[in-house]
C-alpha positions as CSV (number, residue, x, y, z in Angstrom):
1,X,-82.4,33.9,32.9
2,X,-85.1,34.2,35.4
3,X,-84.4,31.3,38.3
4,X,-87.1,30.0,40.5
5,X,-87.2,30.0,43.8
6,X,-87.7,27.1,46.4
7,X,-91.9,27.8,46.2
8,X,-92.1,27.5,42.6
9,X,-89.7,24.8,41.9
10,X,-91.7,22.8,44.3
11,X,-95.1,23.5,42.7
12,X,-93.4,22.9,39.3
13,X,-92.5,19.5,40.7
14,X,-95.8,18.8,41.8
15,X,-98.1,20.1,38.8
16,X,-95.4,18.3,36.0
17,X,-94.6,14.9,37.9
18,X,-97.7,13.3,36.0
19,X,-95.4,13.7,32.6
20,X,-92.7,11.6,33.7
21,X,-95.6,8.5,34.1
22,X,-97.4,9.3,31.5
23,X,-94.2,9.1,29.8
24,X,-92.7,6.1,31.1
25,X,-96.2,4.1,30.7
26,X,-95.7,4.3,27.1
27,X,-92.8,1.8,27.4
28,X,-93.8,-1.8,27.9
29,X,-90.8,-3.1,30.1
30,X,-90.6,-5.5,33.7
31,X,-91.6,-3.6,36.9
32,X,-88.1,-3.4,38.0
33,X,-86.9,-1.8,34.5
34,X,-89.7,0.8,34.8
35,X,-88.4,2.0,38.4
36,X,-85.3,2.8,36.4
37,X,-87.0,4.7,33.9
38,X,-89.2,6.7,36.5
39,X,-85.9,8.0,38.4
40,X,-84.3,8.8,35.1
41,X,-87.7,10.7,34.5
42,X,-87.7,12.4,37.7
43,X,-84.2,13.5,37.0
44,X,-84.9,15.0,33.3
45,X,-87.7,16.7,34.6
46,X,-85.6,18.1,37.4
47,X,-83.0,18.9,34.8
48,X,-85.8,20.5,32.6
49,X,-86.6,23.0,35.5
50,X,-83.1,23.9,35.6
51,X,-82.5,25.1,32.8
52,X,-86.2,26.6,31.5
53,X,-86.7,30.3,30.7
54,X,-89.1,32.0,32.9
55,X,-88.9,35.0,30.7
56,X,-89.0,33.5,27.0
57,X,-92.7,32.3,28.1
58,X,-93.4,29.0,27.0
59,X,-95.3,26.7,28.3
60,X,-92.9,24.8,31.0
61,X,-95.0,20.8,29.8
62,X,-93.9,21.7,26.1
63,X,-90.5,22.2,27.2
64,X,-89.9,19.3,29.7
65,X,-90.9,16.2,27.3
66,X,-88.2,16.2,25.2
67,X,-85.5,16.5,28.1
68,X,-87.8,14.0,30.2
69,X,-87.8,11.5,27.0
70,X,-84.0,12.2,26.5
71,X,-83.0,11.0,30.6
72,X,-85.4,7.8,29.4
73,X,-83.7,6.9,27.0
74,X,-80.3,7.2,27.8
75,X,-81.2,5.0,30.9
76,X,-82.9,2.6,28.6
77,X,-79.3,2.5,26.6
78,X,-77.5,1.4,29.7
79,X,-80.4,-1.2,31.1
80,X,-79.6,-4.8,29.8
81,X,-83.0,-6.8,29.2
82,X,-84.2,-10.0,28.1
83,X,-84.8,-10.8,24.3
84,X,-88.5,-10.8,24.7
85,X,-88.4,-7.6,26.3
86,X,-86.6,-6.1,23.5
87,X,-89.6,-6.8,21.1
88,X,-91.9,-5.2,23.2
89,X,-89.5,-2.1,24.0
90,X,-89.3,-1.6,20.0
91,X,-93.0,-1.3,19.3
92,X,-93.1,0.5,22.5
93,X,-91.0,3.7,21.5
94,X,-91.9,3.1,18.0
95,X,-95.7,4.2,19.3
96,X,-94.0,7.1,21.7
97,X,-92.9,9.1,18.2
């Protein structure tokens, strides 16, 4: 496996850190809870550089969402809401599939 080196994990950083909003924008939860969601983001996408093939060459965005939406959502598992917040969070990853 081909590993990046300080330059191009950087620049991956910087060119993919718009998934991670785009992803967490999708759920409709409190300020606070969505603060949550962006550090679990931030450490899927992190996770997703890790462990990406240079050499298979696919493209690194197509690889990154599901491991991005995986860190979500096991934060979202552990994050105890309010009832009304619930209702919203269901239609909210009901619209993400």
């Amino acid at each position: 496996m081909n590993k990046w080196n300080y330059h191009n994990y950087e620049y991956v950083i910087n060119e993919n850190i718009y998934l991670v909003y785009l992803l967490v924008a999708k759920f409709k939860v409190s300020y606070q809870v969505r603060d949550d969601l962006l550090q679990a983001g931030f450490r899927g996408l992190i996770k997703a550089i890790r462990v990406f093939d240079l050499q298979k060459g696919y493209q690194f965005s197509k690889f990154a969402i599901p491991i991005i939406l995986e860190s979500i959502k096991i934060r979202l598992r552990s994050i105890e809401i309010s009832d009304d917040e619930v209702v919203d969070l269901v239609a909210s990853c009901i619209s993400v599939k």
